[in-house]
N, C-alpha and C positions, 0 to 999 in steps of 0.2 A: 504494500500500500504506500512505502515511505515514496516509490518511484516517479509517483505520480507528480510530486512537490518536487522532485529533484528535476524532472524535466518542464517543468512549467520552470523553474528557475534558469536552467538553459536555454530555456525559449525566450524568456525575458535578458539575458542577456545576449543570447544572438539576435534579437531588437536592437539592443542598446537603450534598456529602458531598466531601470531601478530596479535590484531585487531586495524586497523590501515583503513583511508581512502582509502588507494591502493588495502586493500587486501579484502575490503567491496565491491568495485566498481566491480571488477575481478569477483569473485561470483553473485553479481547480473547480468552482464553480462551474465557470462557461463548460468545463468538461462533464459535467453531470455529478461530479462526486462532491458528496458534503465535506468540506474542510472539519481535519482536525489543528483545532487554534494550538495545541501544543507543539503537532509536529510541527506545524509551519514555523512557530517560534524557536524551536529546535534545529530547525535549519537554516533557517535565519541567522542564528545564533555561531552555528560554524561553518558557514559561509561569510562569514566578515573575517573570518581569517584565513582563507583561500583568497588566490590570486586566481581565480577561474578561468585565464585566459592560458597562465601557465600550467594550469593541473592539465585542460586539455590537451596543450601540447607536449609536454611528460606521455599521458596516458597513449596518444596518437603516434611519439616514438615509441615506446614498449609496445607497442602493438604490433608495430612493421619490424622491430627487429628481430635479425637470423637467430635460430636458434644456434645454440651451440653445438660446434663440430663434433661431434663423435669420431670416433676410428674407425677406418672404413674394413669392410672384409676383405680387399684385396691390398691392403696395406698392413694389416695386422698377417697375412698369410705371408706376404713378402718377410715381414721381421721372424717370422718364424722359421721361416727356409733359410735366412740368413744367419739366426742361431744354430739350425741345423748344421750349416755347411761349416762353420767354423770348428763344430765340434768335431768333426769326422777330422777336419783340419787336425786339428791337434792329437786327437787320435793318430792318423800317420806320421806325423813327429814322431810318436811315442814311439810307435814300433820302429823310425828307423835309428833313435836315438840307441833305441837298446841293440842293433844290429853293431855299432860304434861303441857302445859303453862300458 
């Protein structure tokens, strides 16, 4: 239910008109639903300390941003064959160390 306030506030500022308890109230009316006088003061209340032009543009970056890279399966199979082949490496050291030793 709180949405409803939340977006009559956004509508009042993508106006550029006062969000303010009067003009929160007005809106939810014109939309058919009874205003509750608390929540509107309730929003009211921490919405003067939002900068709402900044929160949307925060919120519209985090939105579009990548997520984060994971490993992909043919780079994590490369690193594995890559572990592989060094061991065999060393492995033939061994034995020709001991052919010498």
């Amino acid at each position: 239910m709180l949405m409803e306030y939340v977006h009559a506030a956004l509508l009042l500022h993508r106006l550029g008109k006062e969000v303010n308890e009067g003009t929160i109230k007005k809106i939810v009316e014109a939309a058919g639903v009874k205003p509750d006088e608390i929540r509107i003061k309730a929003l009211v209340t921490a919405l003067g300390e939002v900068n709402i032009e900044e929160a949307l543009k925060s919120a519209a970056a985090a939105s579009f941003a990548p997520p984060p890279a994971a490993p992909t399966a043919p780079a994590a199979a490369k690193e594995e064959k890559k572990v592989e082949e060094e061991k065999k490496e060393e492995e033939a050291l061994a034995g020709l160390s001991s052919l010498f030793g």
